[in-house]
C-alpha positions in Angstrom: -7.6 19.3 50.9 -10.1 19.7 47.9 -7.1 19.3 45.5 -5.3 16.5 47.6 -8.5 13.9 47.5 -8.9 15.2 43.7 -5.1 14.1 43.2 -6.2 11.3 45.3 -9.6 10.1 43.5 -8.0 10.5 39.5 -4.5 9.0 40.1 -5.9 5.3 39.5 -7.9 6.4 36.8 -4.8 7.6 35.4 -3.3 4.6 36.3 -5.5 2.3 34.9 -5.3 4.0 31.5 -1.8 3.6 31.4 -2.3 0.1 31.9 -5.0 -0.3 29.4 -3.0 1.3 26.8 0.1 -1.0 27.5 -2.2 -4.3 27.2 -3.6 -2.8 23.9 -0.3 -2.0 22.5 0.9 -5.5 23.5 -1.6 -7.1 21.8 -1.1 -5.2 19.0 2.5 -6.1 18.6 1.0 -9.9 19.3 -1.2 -9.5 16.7 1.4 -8.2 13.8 3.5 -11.0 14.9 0.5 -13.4 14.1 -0.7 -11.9 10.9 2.8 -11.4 9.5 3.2 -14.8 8.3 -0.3 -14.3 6.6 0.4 -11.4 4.3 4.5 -12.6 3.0 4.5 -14.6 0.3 5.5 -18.4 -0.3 9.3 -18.7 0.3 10.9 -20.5 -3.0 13.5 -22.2 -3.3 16.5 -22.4 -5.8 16.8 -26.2 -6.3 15.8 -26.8 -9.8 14.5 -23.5 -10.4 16.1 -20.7 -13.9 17.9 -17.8 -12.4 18.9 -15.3 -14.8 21.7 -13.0 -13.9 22.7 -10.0 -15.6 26.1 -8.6 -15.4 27.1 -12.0 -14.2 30.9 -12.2 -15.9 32.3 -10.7 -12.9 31.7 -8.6 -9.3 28.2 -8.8 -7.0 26.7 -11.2 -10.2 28.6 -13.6 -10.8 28.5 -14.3 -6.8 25.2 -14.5 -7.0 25.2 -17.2 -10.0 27.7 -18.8 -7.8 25.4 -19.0 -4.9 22.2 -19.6 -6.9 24.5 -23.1 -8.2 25.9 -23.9 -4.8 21.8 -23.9 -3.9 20.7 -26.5 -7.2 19.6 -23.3 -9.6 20.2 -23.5 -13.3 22.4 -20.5 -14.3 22.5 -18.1 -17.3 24.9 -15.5 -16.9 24.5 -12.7 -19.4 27.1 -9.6 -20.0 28.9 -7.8 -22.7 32.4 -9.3 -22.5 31.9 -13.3 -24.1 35.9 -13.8 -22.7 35.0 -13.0 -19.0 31.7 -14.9 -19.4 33.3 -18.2 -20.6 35.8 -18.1 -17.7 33.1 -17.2 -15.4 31.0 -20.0 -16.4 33.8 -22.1 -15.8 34.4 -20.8 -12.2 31.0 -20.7 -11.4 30.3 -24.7 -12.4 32.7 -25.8 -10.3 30.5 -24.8 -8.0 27.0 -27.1 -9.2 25.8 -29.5 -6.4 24.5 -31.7 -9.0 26.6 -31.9 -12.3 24.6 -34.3 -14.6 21.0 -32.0 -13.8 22.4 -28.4 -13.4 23.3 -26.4 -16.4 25.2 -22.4 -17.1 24.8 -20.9 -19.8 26.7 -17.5 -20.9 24.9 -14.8 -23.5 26.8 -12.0 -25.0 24.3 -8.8 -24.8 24.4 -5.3 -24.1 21.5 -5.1 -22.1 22.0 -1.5 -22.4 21.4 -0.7 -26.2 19.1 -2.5 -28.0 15.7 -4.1 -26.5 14.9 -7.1 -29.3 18.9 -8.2 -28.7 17.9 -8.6 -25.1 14.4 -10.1 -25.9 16.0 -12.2 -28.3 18.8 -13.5 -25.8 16.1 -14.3 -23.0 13.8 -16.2 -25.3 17.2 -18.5 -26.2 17.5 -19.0 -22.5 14.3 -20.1 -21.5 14.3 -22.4 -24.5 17.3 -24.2 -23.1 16.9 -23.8 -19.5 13.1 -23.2 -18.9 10.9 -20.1 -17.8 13.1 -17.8 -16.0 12.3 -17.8 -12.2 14.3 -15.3 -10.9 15.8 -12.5 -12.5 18.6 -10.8 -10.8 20.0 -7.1 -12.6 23.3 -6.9 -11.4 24.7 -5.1 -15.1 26.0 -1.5 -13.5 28.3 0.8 -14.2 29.5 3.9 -12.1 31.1 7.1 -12.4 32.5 9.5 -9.4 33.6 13.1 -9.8 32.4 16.6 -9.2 28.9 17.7 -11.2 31.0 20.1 -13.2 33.6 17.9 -14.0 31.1 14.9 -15.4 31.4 14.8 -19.0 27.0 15.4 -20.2 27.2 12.1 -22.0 28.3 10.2 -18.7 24.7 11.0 -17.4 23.2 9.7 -20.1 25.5 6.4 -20.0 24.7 5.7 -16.5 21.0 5.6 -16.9 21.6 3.2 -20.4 23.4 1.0 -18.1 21.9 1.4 -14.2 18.2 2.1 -15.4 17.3 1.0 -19.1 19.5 -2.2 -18.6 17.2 -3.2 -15.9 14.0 -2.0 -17.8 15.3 -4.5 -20.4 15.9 -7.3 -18.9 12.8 -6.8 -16.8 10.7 -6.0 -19.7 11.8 -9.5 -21.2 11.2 -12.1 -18.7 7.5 -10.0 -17.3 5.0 -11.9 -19.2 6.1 -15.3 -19.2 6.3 -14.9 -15.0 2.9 -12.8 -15.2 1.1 -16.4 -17.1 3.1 -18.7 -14.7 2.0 -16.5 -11.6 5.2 -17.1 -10.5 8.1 -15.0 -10.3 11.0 -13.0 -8.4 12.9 -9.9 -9.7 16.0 -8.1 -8.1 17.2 -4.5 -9.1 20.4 -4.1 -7.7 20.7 -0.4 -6.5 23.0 0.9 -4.1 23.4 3.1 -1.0 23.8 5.9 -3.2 20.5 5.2 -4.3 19.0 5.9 -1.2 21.3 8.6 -0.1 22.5 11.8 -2.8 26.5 11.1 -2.4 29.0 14.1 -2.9 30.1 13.0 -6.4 27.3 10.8 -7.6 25.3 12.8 -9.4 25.0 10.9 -12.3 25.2 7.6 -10.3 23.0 8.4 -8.1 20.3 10.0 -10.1 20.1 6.4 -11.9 19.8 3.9 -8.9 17.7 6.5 -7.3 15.4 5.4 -10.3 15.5 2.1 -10.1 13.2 2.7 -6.8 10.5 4.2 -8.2 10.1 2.0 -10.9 10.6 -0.7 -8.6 7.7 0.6 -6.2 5.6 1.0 -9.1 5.8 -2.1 -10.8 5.3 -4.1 -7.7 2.5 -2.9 -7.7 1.5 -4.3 -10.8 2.5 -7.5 -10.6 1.6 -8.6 -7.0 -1.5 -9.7 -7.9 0.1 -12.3 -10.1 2.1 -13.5 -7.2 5.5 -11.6 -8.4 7.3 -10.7 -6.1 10.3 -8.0 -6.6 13.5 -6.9 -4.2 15.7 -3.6 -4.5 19.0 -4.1 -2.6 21.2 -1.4 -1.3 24.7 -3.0 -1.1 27.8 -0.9 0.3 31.1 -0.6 -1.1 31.4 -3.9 -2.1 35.6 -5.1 -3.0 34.7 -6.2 -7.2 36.9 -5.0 -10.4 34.6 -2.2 -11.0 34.9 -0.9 -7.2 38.4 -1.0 -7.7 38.7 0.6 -10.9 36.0 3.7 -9.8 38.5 4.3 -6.8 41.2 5.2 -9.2 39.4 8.5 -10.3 36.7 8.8 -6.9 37.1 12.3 -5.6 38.5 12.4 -1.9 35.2 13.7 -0.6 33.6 10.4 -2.3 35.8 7.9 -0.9 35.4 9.7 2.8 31.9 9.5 3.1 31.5 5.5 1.1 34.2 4.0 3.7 31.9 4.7 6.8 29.6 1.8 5.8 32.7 -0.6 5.2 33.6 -2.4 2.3 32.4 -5.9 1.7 33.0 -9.1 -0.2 30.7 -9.8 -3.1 29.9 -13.4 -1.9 28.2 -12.3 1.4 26.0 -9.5 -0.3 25.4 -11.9 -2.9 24.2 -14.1 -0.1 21.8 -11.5 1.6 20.7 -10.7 -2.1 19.3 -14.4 -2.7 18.0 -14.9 1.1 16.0 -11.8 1.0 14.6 -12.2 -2.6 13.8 -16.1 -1.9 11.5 -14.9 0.9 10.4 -12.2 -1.3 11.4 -8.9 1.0 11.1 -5.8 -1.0 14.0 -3.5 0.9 17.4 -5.5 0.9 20.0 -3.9 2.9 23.7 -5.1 4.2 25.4 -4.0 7.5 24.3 -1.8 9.7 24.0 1.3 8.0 22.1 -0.7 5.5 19.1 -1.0 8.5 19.3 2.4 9.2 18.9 4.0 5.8 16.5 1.2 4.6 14.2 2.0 7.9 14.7 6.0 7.8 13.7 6.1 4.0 11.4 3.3 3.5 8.6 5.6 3.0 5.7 4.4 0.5 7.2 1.4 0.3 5.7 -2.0 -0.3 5.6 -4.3 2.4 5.8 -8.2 3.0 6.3 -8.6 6.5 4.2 -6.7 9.3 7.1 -7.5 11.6 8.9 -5.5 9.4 6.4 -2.9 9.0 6.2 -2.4 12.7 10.0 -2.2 13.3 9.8 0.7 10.9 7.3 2.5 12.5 9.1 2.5 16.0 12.4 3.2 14.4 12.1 5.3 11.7 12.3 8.3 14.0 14.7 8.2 15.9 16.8 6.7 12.6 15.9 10.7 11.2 18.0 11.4 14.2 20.8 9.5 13.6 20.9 10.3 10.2 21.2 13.8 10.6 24.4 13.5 12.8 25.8 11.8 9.5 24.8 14.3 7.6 26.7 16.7 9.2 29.2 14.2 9.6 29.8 14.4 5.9 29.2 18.5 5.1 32.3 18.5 7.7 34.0 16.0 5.8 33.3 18.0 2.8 34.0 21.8 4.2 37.4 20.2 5.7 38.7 18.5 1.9 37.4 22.1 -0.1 39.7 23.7 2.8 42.3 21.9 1.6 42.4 21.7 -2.1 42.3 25.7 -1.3 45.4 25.6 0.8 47.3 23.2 -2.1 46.1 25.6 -4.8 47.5 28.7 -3.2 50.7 26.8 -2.8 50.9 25.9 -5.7 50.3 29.7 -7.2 53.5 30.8 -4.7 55.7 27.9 -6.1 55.1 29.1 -9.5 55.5 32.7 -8.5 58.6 31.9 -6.6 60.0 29.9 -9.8 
């Protein structure tokens, strides 16, 4: 009877604490809802305003300085190849809202090489366009095979290209933003940047750096109302996707199509509507969310909405993520099972012959 009445007498207690810590956790969730709009930054908007995109001659940027047009932005496209930027800048001004105000102008650089040439070619743009306002580094390049097979140089190339491209570019446009208080920068990573890929270990190692120097810098500059955005598109169907599928090792292209390939105007879309509003972590699809959540870490934030959907999510994303991991050592085990069975064919074809 003594334990009955006890059970009897703390049941409502128990109760009541339950309820207590539903009501608090409600108004917590209320209360990130309230603040969230307090601690993002201003939106901006496009009309009228210098975007500056990198790699722009063909692929994910010259999408973007399509949309950036369609949405009254003045345009300077900037690449290696001064062909492919003047017929880009034709295909991308058929696209201005407002002929007689907007302007696109091409730059032949290699972002990659030489610092004062990319100085240089952003001072001639802000001279004829303005201060730059956004700056979006789509210039990449990529390279897919096994570790061994990777020429040494290749690693070096990728991380002129992925990494000190972006430094560049960055470097150039920094202070004029940082005296106008006033500024948005994209580094255009990649899944592989979040996720080490069987046969992207010199692609990945270089978009894996973009995010730490992304991290760090906004850190910097957020005081000067700056704000920056690292996207993680998927395969996404441009001439340099295309041509990195001819030489792709099987294991590569297994594990990449599970996230789907997409067209370069809708990530170039996402890109723009993310950075306008200032988001840090850009993601596309699905898969996008659940990397983006399960490895956003230390990362800055802009939105406690967001913050909070990470914090409810991110473990059961671990979860998830761990029955695609061994998604992919399968995929992996089953292809080295077969280039083993083809090799010891082809040893009895020649013994045979």
């Amino acid at each position: 009877m003594t334990c009955f009445y006890a059970n009897m007498q703390f049941f409502p207690i128990e109760s009541g604490a339950v309820m207590i810590a539903l009501a608090v956790f409600v108004g917590f969730v209320i209360m990130i809802f309230m603040l969230s709009p307090l601690i993002s930054p201003r939106p901006m908007k496009l009309n009228g305003s210098h975007v500056l995109v990198t790699g722009g001659s063909s692929g994910i940027g010259k999408a973007v300085a399509v949309e950036a047009v369609k949405q009254g932005a003045l345009v300077t496209i900037i690449a290696r190849n001064e062909q492919r930027l003047l017929q880009a800048k034709k295909e991308i001004e058929q696209h201005m809202r407002d002929k007689d105000r907007q302007k696109v102008l091409c730059i032949s650089v290699d972002i990659s090489k030489d610092f004062s040439a990319v100085e240089k070619a952003v001072q001639q743009a802000q001279e004829k366009l303005g201060p730059v306002d956004m700056l979006v580094n789509c210039a990449g390049t990529s390279f897919a095979s096994r570790f061994e097979d990777i020429p040494v140089d290749e690693f070096k190339q990728q991380m002129e290209v992925n990494y000190y491209g972006t430094i560049h570019a960055t470097r150039a446009v920094i202070s004029t933003m940082k005296y106008r208080r006033r500024g948005r920068i994209v580094l255009v990573s990649s899944q592989a940047g979040q996720i080490g890929l069987y046969g992207f270990t010199a692609y990945s190692a270089s978009k894996f750096a973009l995010r730490g120097f992304a991290e760090a810098l906004q850190m910097e500059v957020k005081p000067y109302n700056i704000y920056l955005t690292i996207t993680f598109p998927p395969d996404t169907d441009t001439p340099g996707f295309q041509t990195e599928q001819t030489f792709k090792p099987k294991e590569t292209k297994l594990i990449s199509e599970t996230a789907g390939l997409y067209q370069p105007d809708y990530v170039a879309k996402r890109i723009l509507q993310d950075a306008l509003v200032g988001t840090f972590l850009s993601y596309i699809g699905l898969d996008g969310y659940l990397l983006a959540s399960a490895t956003c870490g230390m990362s800055p934030l802009t939105s406690m909405t967001e913050g909070m959907q990470q914090v409810l999510t991110m473990g059961l994303f671990r979860v998830i993520a761990l029955f695609y991991l061994g998604s992919f050592d399968r995929m992996v085990a089953r292809c080295a099972v077969e280039r083993e069975k083809e090799k010891r064919e082809g040893q009895d074809r020649q013994s045979a012959d």
